[in-house]
N, C-alpha and C positions, 0 to 999 in steps of 0.2 A: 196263427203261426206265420211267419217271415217266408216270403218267396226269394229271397235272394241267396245264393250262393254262400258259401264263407270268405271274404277275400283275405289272400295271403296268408292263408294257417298252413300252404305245402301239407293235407290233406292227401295219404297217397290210402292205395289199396291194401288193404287188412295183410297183417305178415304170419301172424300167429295167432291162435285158436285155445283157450283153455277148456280140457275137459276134464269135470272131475267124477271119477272112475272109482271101483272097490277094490279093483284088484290089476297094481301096476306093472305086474309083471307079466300077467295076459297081456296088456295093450301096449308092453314094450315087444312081445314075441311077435303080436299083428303084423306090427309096423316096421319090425329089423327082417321078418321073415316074408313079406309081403314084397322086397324090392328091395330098392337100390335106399332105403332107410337106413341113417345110423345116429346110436345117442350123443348127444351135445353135452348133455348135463345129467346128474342126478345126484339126489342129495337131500339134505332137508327144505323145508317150506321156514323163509326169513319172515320173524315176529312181525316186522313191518307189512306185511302181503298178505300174514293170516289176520290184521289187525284191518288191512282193506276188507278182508271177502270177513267183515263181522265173524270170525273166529278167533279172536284172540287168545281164546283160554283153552285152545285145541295145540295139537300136533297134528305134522301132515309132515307126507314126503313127496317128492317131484319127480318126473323125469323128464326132458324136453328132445324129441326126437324132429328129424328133417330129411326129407330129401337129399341125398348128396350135392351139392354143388349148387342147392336153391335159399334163395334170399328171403323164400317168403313160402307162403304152407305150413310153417311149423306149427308144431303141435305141445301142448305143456299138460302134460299128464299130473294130473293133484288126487293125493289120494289121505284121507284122512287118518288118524292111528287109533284106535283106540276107542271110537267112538259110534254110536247107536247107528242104526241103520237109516242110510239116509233115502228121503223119496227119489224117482224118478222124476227129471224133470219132466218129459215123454214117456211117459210109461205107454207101451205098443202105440204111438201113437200114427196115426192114422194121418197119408197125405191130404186130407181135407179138414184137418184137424190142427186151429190155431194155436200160436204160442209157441213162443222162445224160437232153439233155430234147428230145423228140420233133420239136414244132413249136414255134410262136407264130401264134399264131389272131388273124384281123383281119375286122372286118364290112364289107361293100360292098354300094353300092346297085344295081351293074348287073354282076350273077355273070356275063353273057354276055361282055359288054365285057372284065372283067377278064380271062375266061379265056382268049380269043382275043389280048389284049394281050400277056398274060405267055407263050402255047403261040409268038405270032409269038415271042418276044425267047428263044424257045431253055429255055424251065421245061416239066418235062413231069409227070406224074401215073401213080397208079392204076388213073383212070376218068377221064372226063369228070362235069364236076361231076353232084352227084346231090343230089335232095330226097328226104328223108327226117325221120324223127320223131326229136326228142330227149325223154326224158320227154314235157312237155305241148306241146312247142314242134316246127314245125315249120321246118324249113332246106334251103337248099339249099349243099351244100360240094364243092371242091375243095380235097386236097392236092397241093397244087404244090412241087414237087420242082426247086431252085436249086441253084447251085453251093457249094462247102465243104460237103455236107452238110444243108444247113439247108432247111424245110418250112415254107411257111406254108399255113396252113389258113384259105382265104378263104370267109368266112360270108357270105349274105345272108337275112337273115329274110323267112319267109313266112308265119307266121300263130304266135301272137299278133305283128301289126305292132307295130313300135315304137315307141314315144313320138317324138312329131316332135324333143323336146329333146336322145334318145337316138341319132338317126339320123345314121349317119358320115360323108355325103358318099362321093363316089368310093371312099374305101380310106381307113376310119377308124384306128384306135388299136390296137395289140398290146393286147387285153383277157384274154387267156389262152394257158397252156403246157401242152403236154398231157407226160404222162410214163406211159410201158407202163412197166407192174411185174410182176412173176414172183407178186407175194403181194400179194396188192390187202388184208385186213387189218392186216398190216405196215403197210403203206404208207398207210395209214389212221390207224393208231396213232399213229404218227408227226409227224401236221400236224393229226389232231383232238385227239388224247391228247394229245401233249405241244406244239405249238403253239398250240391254241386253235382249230384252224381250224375253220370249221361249213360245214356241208353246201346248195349252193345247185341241186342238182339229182341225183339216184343213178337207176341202172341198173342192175336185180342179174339176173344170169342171164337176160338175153333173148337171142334169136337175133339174130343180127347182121342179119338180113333175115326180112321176111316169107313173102315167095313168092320164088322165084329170076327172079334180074337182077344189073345194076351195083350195085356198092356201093361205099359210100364208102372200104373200106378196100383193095377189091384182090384181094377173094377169086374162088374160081371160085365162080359164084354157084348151083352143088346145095351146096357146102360153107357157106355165107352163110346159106341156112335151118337147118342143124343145127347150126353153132358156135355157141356161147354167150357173151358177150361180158361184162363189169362194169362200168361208169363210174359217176366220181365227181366232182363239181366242187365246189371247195371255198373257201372266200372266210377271205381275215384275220381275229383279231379285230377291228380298225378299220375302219371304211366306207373305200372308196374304194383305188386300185392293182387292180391284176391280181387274176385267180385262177389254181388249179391244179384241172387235170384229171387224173385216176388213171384208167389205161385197164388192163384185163386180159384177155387171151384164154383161157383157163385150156384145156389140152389142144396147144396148139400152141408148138412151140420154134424158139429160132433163135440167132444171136447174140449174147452180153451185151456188150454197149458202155461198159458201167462202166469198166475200166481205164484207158478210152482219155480220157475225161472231166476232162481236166486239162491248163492250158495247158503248151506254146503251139498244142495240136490245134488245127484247125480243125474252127468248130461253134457249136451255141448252147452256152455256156462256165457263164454263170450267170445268173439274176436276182435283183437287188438289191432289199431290201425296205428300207424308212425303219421305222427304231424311236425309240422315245422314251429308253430307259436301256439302251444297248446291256452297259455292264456287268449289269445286274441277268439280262439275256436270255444272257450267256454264263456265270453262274454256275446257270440253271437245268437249258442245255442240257448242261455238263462234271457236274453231276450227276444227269442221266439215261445218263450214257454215250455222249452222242453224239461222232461221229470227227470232228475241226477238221482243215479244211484249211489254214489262216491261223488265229493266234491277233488279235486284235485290233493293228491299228496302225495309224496314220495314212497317210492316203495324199492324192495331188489328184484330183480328176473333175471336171473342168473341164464346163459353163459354173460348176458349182454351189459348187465350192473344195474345201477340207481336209475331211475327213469321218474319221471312224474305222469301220473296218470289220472283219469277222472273215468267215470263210467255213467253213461246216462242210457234210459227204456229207450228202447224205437219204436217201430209197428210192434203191436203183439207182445209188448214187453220185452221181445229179446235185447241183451245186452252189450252194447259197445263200448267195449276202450279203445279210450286215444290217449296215447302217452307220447311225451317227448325225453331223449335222454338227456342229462346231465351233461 
């Protein structure tokens, strides 16, 4: 695999997230009743899109929800019509448990409120939220456990505070996807070596806890002092969009969820990154070796129109699109 960067493909951070879901109207309530969320879109799934995610001879319908006033976080809710049950791509899946992509992480101003909101409306957890240290930053999280699969990891900052320009309201913006890897190197390789991506915070080898307690992940907590834990958080070459977190537990096994990482599973399915020369980005990528799920084609994503997109595995099989619009 190629250690160099991608030069000139304007490679920014991930804007939008597909999940596809059973039931759309659950996860448009989450998300308009959760905060400062409102819908963009809704409507049918365009034959060109169901013809990308290998559904061609299906119906689906969409709904694309965001943040008020944010560029990037958005989320595209797909949900099939008509059609057999589909698997989990994470079915209970387990932080130390590879394949596909974990969560999506969102900041909130009142972790109490939120967790008692979402524990009433039937989401359940690891723990009850827990403050703890990231690097220099300290948090308080819950991962909240929804239906299809899907986790969101609700953050509230607790020291360094935020920028008042940075602060979310109620239940801000999908700002990050976390993804457990078997080979946190690899996986390293991968979005620093051959994407560009640079490093916005690491965690090598510490105990998942200091003294025994709750932790954020769900350990028993005499195992929580002695497992050793890796994190990585890792930003675009481009300011602005998402990042990615690389989580490892090294010594601990369970599941690999890779296979199942492919629609029409339900689950988080992919996050979409905006490039500037999507050709130039998929002649870097087919010369490092990497595995395309999609070769490049056009497709609609509505509110935004025609885009051309391509989708290729990362670590762990989870799946990236990079699209450029028309």
């Amino acid at each position: 695999m190629s250690n160099s960067s991608p030069p000139g493909t304007g490679l920014s951070g991930w804007r939008e997230t597909l999940l596809i879901v059973a039931d759309l109207e659950f996860w448009k309530r989450a998300y308009t009743s959760a905060g400062d969320w409102t819908v963009l879109y809704e409507g049918d799934v365009e034959d060109d899109l169901l013809d990308y995610l290998n559904a061609a001879n299906t119906r689906a319908k969409q709904v694309v929800v965001a943040c008020n006033d944010c560029d990037y976080g958005h989320v595209r809710l797909l949900s099939f019509a008509g059609a057999s049950r589909q698997p989990l791509i994470r079915s209970n899946g387990r932080p130390w448990e590879t394949g596909g992509w974990f969560d999506l992480n969102a900041r909130v101003e009142n972790m109490e409120e939120q967790f008692l909101r979402l524990q009433d409306s039937g989401w359940s957890g690891l723990s009850d939220p827990i403050e703890w240290t990231f690097g220099k930053t300290t948090v308080k999280e819950w991962l909240a456990y929804g239906p299809d699969g899907i986790v969101w990891a609700i953050i509230e900052r607790i020291n360094p505070p935020l920028d008042p320009a940075a602060r979310p309201g109620s239940f801000g913006p999908h700002f990050n996807s976390t993804q457990i890897v078997g080979d946190m190197r690899e996986a390293r390789a991968f979005y620093e070596g051959l994407l560009g991506f640079t490093q916005l915070v690491n965690v090598a080898d510490e105990p998942v806890a200091a003294q025994p307690g709750q932790n954020v992940l769900g350990l028993p907590e005499e195992l929580a002092t002695r497992q050793r834990w890796n994190i990585t958080m890792l930003q675009a070459p481009e300011a602005g969009g998402g990042s990615i977190e690389l989580l490892s537990l090294p010594g601990l096994s369970g599941r690999d969820f890779a296979p199942l990482a492919d629609p029409p599973n339900r689950g988080i399915l992919s996050l979409r990154f905006p490039v500037g020369d999507l050709h130039r980005l998929r002649v870097h990528l087919a010369d490092a070796g990497v595995r395309f799920a999609r070769e490049p084609q056009t497709v609609t994503l509505p509110p935004d129109g025609r885009v051309t997109m391509m989708t290729v595995y990362g670590p762990g099989g989870a799946r990236l699109d990079f699209y450029q619009p028309e």
